[in-house]
N, C-alpha and C positions, 0 to 999 in steps of 0.2 A: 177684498183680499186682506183687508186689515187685520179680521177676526180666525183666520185661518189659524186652526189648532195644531199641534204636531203631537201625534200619537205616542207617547211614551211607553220603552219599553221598561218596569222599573226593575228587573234584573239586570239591564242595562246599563242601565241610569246607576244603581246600588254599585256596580263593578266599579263605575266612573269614579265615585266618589270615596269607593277604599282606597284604592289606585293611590288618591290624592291624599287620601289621610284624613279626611275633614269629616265633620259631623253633615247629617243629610240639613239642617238647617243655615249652612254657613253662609255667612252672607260673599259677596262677589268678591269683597275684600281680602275677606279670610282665603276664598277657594284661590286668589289669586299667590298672596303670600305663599299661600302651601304648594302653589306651583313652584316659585321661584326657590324656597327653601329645597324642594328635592332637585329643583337642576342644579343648582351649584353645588348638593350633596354628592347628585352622579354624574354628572357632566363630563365629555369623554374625554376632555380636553384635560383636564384632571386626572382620570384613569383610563390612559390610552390601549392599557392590556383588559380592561374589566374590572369590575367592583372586587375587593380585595375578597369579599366572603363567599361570593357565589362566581357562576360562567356565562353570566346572561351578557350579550353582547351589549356595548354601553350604548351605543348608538338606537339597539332596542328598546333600550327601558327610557330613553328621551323621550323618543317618538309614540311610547304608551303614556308619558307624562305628560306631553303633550297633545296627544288626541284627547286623555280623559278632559285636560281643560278646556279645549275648545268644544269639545261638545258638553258638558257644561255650560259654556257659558253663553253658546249659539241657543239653546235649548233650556235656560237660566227658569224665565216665568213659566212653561210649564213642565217643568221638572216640580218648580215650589205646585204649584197647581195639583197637581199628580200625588204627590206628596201629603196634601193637606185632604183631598178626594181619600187618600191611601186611609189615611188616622181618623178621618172623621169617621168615617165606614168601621174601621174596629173599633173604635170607640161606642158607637152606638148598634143599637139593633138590627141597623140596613143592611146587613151581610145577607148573605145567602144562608138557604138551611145548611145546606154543605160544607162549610167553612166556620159555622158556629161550633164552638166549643161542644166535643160529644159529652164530657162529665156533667155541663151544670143541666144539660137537658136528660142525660139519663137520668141525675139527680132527682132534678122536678117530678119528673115521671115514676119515680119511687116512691117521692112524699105523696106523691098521688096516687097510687095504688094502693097506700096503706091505710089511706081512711074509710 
């Protein structure tokens, strides 16, 4: 059971970490600071009627500040996992035909029709 992977969703995962503010490489320290820096930003206990700019209920936006961190950080090694599978793949050639860029291959296929 050690090796048990957890399936990432990474539009999931991507939501978690706007939510939070942080870059997709942040370490646990960073994703945590940026937790705390938004609770005490919104914290209801502070703004008992609602954040001065908007009508989102304050008790709501804790509770999406708080779920993005916890899942985060339940889900920390493979989110990074998922992430790095994510970049390696555009970075190199293993993508699918479908997903490869359509210009540099119409491209190709032009200098090759003209010789």
């Amino acid at each position: 059971m050690e090796n048990d992977k957890v399936v990432i969703n990474i539009k999931e995962a991507t939501q978690k970490y706007q939510i939070l503010g942080v870059a997709f490489n942040a370490s646990k320290d960073e994703i945590r600071r940026a937790r705390n820096k938004l609770l005490h930003q919104f914290h209801p206990d502070k703004y008992p009627y609602g954040w001065i700019y908007d009508d989102v209920d304050p008790e709501k936006r804790v509770y999406l500040i708080q779920s993005a961190y916890l899942y985060i950080m339940e889900n920390y090694d493979d989110i990074m996992d998922a992430f790095q599978v994510l970049l390696a793949s555009t970075l190199s050639n293993q993508m699918p035909a479908q997903t490869r860029s359509h210009w540099v291959y119409t491209t190709i296929a032009s200098f090759d029709q003209d010789e």
